[in-house]
MDAnalysis code that builds the backbone (N, CA, C; Angstrom):
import MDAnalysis as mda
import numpy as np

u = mda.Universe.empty(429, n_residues=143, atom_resindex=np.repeat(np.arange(143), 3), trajectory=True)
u.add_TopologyAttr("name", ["N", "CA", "C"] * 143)
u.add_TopologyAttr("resid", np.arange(1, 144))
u.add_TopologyAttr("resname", ["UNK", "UNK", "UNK", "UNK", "UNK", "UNK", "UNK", "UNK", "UNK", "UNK", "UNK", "UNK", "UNK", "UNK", "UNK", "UNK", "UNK", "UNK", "UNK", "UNK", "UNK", "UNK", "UNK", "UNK", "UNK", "UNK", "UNK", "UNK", "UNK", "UNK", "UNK", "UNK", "UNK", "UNK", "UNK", "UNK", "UNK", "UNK", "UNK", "UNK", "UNK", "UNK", "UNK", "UNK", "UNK", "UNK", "UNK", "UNK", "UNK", "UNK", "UNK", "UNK", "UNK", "UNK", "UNK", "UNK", "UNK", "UNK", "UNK", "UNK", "UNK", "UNK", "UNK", "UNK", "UNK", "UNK", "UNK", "UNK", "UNK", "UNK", "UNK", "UNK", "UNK", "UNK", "UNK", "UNK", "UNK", "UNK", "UNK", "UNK", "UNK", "UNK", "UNK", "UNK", "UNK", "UNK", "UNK", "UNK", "UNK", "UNK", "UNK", "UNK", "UNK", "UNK", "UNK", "UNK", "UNK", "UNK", "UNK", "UNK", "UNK", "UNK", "UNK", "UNK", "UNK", "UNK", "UNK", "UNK", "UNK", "UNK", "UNK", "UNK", "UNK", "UNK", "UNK", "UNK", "UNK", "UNK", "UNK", "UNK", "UNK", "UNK", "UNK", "UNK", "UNK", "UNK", "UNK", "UNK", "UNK", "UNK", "UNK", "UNK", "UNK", "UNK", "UNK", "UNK", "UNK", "UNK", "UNK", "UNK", "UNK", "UNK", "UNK"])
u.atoms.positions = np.array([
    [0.203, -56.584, 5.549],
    [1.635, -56.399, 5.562],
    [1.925, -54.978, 6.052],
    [2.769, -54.909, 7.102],
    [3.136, -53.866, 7.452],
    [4.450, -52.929, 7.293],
    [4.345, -51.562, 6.983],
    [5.345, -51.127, 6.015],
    [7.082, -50.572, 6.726],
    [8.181, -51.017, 6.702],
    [9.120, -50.617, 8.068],
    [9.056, -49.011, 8.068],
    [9.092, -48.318, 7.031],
    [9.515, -47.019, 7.150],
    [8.102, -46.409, 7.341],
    [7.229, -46.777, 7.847],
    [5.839, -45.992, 8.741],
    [5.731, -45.106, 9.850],
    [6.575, -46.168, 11.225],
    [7.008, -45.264, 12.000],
    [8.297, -44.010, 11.399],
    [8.831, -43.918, 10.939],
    [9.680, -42.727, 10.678],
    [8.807, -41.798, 9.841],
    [7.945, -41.940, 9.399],
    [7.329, -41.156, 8.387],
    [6.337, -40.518, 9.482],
    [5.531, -41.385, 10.715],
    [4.649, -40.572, 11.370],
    [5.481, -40.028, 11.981],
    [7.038, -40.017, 12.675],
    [7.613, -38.606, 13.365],
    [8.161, -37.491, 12.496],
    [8.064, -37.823, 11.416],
    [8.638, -36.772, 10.594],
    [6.845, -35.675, 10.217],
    [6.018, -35.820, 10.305],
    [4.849, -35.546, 10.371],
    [4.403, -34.653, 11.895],
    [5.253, -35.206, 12.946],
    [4.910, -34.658, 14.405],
    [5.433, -33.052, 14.372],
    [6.528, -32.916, 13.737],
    [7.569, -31.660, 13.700],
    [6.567, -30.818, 13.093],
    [5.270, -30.990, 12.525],
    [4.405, -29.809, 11.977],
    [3.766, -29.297, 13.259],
    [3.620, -28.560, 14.189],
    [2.377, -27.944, 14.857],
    [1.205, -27.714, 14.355],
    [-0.010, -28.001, 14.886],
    [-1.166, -27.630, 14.341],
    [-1.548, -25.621, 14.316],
    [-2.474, -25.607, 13.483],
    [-3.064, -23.747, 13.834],
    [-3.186, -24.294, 14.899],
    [-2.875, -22.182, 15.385],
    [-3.238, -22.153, 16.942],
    [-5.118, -21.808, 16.698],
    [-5.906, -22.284, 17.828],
    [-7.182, -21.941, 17.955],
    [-7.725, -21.568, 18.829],
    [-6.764, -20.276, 19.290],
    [-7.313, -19.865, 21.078],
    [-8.173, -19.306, 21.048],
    [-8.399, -17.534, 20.770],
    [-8.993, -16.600, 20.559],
    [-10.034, -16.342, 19.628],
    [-10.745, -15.629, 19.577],
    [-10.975, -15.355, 17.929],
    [-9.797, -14.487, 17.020],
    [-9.622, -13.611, 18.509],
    [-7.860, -12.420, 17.813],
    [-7.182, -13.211, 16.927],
    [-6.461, -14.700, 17.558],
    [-5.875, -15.137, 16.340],
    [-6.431, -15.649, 15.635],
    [-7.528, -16.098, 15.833],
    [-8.544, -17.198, 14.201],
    [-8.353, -16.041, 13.263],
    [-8.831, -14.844, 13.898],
    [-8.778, -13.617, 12.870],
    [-7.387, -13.423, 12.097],
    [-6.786, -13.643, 12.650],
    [-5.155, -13.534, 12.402],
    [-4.668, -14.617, 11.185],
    [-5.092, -15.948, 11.668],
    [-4.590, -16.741, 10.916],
    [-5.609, -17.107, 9.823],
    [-6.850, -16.341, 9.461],
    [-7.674, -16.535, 8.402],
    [-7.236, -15.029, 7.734],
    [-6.373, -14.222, 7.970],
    [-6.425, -13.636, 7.304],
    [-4.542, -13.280, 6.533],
    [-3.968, -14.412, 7.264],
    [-2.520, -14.999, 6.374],
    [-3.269, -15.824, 5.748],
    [-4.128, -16.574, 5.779],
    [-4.413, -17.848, 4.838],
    [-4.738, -16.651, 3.693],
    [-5.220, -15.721, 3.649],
    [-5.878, -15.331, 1.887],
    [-4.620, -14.708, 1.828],
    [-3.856, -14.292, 2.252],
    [-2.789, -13.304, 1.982],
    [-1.925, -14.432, 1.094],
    [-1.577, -15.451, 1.682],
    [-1.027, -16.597, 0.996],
    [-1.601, -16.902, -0.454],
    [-2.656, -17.166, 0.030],
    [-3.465, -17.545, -0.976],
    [-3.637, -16.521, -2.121],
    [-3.651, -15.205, -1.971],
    [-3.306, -13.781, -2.995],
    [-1.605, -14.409, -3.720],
    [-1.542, -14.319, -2.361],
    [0.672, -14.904, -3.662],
    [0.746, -16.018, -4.317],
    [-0.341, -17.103, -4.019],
    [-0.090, -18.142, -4.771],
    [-0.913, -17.655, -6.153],
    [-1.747, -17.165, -6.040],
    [-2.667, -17.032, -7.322],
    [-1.310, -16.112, -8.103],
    [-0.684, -15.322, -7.545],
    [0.134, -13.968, -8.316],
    [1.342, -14.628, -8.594],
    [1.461, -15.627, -7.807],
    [2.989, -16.229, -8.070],
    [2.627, -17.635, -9.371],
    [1.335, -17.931, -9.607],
    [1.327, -18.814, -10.365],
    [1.741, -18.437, -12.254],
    [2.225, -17.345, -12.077],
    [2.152, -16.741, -13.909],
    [3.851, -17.064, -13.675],
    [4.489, -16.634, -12.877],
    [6.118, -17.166, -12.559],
    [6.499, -18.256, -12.333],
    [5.898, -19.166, -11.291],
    [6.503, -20.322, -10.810],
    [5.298, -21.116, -10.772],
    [4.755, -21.622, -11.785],
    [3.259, -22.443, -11.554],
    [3.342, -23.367, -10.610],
    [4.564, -23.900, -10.749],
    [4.331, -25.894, -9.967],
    [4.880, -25.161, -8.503],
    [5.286, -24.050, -8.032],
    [5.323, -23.378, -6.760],
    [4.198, -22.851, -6.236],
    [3.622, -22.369, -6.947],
    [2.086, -21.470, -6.834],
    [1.387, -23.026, -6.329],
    [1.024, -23.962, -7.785],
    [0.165, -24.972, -7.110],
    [0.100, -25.582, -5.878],
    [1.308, -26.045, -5.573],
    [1.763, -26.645, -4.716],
    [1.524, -26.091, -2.834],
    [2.095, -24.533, -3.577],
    [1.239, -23.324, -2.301],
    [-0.262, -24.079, -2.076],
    [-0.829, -23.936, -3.079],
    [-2.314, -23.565, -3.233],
    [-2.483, -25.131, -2.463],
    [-2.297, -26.156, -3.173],
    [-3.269, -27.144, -2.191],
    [-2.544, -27.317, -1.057],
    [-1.502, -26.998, -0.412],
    [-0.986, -27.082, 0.820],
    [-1.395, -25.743, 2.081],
    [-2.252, -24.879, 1.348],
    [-3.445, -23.993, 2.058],
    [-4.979, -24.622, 1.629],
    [-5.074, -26.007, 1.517],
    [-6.194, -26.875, 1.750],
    [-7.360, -25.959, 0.770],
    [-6.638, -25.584, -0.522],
    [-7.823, -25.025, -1.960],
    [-8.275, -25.924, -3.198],
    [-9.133, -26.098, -2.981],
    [-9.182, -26.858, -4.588],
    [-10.438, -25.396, -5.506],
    [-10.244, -26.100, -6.677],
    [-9.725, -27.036, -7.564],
    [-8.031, -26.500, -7.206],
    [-7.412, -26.167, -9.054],
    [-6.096, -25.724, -9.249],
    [-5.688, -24.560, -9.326],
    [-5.284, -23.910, -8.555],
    [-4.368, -22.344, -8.715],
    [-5.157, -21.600, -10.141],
    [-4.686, -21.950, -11.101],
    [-5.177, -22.219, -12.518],
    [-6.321, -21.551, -13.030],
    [-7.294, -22.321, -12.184],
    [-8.752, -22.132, -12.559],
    [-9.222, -21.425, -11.561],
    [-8.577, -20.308, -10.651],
    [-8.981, -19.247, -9.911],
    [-9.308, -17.751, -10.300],
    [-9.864, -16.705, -9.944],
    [-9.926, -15.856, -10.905],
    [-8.428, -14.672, -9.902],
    [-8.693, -13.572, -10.295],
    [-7.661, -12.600, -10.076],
    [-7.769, -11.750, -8.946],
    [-7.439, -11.430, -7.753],
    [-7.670, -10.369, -6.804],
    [-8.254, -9.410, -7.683],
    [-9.389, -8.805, -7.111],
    [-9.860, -7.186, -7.358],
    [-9.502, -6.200, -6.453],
    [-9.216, -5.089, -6.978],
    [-8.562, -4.017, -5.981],
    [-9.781, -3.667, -5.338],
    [-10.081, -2.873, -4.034],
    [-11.033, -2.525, -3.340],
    [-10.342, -0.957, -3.597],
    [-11.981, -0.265, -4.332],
    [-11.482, 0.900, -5.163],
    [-11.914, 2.194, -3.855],
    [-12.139, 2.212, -3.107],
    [-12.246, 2.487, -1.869],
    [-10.907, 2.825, -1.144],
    [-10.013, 2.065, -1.026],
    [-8.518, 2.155, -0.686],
    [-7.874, 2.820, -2.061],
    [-7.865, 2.784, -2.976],
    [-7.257, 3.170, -4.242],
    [-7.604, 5.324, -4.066],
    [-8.483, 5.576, -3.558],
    [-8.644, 6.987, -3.392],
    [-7.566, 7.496, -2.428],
    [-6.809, 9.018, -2.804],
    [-6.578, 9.573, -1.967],
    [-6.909, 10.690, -1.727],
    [-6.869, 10.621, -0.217],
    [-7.412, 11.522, 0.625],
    [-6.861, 13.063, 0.797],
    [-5.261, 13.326, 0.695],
    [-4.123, 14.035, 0.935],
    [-3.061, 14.041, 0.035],
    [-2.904, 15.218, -0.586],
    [-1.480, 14.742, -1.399],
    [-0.984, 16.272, -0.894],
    [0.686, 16.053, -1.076],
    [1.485, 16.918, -0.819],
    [1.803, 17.542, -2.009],
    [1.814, 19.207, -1.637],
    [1.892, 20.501, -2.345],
    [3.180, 20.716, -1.746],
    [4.219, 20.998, -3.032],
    [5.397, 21.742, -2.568],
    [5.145, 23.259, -3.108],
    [6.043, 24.255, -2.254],
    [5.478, 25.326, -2.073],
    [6.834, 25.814, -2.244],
    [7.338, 26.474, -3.537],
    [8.566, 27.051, -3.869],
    [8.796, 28.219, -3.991],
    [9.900, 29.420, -3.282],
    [9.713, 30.618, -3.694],
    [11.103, 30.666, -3.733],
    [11.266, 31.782, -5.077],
    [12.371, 32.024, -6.112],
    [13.265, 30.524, -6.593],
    [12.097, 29.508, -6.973],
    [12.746, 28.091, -7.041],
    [13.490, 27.246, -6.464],
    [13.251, 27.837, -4.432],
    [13.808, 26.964, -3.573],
    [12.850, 26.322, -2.977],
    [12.150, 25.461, -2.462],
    [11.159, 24.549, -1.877],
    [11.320, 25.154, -0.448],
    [10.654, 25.689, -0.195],
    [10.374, 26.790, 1.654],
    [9.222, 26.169, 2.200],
    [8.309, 25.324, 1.442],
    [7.234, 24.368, 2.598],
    [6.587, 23.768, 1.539],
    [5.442, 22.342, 2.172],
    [4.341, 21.870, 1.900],
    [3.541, 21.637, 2.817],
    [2.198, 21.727, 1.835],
    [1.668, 21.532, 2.319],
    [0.538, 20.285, 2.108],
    [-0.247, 19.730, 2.820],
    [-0.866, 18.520, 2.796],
    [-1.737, 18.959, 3.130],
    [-3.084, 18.801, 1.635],
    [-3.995, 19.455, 0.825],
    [-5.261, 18.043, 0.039],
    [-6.381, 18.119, -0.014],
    [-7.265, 17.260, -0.683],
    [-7.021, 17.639, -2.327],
    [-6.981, 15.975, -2.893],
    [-6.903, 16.227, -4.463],
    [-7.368, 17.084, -5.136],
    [-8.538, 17.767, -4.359],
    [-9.020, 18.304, -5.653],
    [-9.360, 19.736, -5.221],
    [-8.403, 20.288, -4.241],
    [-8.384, 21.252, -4.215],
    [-8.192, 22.640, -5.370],
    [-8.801, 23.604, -5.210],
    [-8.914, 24.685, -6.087],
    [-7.429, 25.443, -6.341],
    [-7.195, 26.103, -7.161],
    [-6.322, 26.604, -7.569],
    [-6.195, 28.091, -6.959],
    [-7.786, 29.005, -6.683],
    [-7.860, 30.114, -5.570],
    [-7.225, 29.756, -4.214],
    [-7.708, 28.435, -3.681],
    [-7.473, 28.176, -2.263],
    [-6.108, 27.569, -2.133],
    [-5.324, 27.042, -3.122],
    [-4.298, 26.750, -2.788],
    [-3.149, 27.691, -2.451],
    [-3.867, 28.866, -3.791],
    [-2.522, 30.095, -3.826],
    [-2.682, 30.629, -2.192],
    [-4.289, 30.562, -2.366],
    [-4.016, 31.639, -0.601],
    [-3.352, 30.837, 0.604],
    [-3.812, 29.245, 0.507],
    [-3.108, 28.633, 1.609],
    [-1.409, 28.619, 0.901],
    [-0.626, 28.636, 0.184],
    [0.753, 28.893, -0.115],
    [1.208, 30.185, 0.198],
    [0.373, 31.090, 0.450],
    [0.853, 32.220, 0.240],
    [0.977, 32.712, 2.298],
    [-0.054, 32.263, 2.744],
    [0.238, 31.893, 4.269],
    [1.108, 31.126, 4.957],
    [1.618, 30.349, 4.197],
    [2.498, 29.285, 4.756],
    [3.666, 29.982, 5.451],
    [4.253, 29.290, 6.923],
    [4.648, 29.966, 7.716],
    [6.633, 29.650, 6.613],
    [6.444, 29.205, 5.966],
    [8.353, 28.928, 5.728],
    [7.831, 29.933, 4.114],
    [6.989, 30.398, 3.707],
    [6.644, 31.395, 2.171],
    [6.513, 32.173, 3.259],
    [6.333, 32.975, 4.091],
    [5.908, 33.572, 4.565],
    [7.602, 34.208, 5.339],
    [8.144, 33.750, 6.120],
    [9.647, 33.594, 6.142],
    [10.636, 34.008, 5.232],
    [10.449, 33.298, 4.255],
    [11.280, 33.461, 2.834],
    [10.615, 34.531, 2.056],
    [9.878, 35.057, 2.307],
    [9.160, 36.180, 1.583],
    [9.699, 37.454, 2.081],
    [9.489, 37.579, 3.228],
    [9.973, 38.979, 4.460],
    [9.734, 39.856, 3.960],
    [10.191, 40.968, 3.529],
    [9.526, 42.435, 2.668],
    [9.668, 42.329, 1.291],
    [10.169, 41.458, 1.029],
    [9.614, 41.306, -0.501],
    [8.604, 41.548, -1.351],
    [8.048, 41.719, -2.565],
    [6.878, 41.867, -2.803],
    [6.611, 40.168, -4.026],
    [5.360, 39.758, -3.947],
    [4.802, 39.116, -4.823],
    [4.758, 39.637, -6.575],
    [5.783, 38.876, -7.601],
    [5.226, 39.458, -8.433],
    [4.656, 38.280, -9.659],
    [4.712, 37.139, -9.275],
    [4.084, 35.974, -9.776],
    [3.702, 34.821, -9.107],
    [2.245, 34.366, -9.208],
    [2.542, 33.359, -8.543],
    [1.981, 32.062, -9.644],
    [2.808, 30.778, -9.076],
    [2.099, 29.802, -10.682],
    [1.563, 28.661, -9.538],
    [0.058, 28.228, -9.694],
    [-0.058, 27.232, -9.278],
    [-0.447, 25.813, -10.432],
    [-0.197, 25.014, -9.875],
    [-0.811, 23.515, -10.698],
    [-1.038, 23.151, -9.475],
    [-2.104, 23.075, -9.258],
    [-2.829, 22.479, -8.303],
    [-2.719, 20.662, -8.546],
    [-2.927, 19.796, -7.589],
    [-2.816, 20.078, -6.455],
    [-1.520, 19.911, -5.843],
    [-0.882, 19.858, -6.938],
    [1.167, 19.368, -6.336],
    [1.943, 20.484, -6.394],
    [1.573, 21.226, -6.873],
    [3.025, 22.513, -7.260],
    [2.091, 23.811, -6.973],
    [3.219, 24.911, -6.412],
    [2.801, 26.425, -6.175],
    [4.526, 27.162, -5.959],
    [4.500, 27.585, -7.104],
    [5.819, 28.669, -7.440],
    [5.230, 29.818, -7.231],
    [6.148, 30.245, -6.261],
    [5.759, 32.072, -5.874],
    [7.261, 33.138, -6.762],
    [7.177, 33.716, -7.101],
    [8.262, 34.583, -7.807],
    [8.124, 36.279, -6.976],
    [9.394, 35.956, -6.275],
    [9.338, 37.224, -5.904],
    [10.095, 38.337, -6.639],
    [9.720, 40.095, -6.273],
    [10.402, 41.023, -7.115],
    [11.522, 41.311, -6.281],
])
């Protein structure tokens, strides 16, 4: 027995395009939205489970959303490399600078104390405090 509403169901099925599979550029491309997806369905399943699932086997995953475990951060990216030092004299912000975390508290004062906008804002002034907290803050106090 054959079913009437078959043909309408296989054109409603045509309106999907298949992945593209030209390159490797895009295989690369489109295997790497599939986990990205696949990251939101796992993160979206604590909010909207029967949305999450539904994600999940319609990016062709088994088992269930559910019984997946959790993204791990790649602690590699989590380091930084550069953080910005503001560089204040008489408690106006005159430069930063962009400095490694774990820079010293000697080397910061001397690189603040060179800085071409402390250096500007200084003019014949004299130094009569300087406060660092390394590696974010350097208050110069002039007399």
């Amino acid at each position: 027995m054959t079913d009437p509403e078959q043909p309408q169901r296989d054109r409603e099925n045509e309106d999907i395009p298949p992945p593209p599979v030209a390159g490797s550029k895009d295989r690369a491309v489109l295997v790497g939205v599939f986990v990205i997806f696949g990251i939101i369905a796992v993160l979206l399943s604590l909010f909207a489970p029967y949305t999450a699932e539904e994600s999940w086997q319609l990016l062709g995953n088994q088992p269930s959303v559910a019984c997946t475990s959790w993204p791990t951060a790649d602690q590699a990216l989590l380091t930084l490399e550069k953080v910005t030092c503001v560089v204040q004299v008489n408690g106006k912000v005159r430069d930063k600078l962009e400095v490694p975390p774990q820079i010293g508290e000697d080397e910061l004062r001397e690189l603040a104390l060179a800085a071409p906008g402390v250096v500007r804002a200084l003019g014949d002034q004299q130094v009569s405090r300087v406060i660092v907290r390394a590696p974010k803050l350097v208050s110069i106090v002039a007399a």
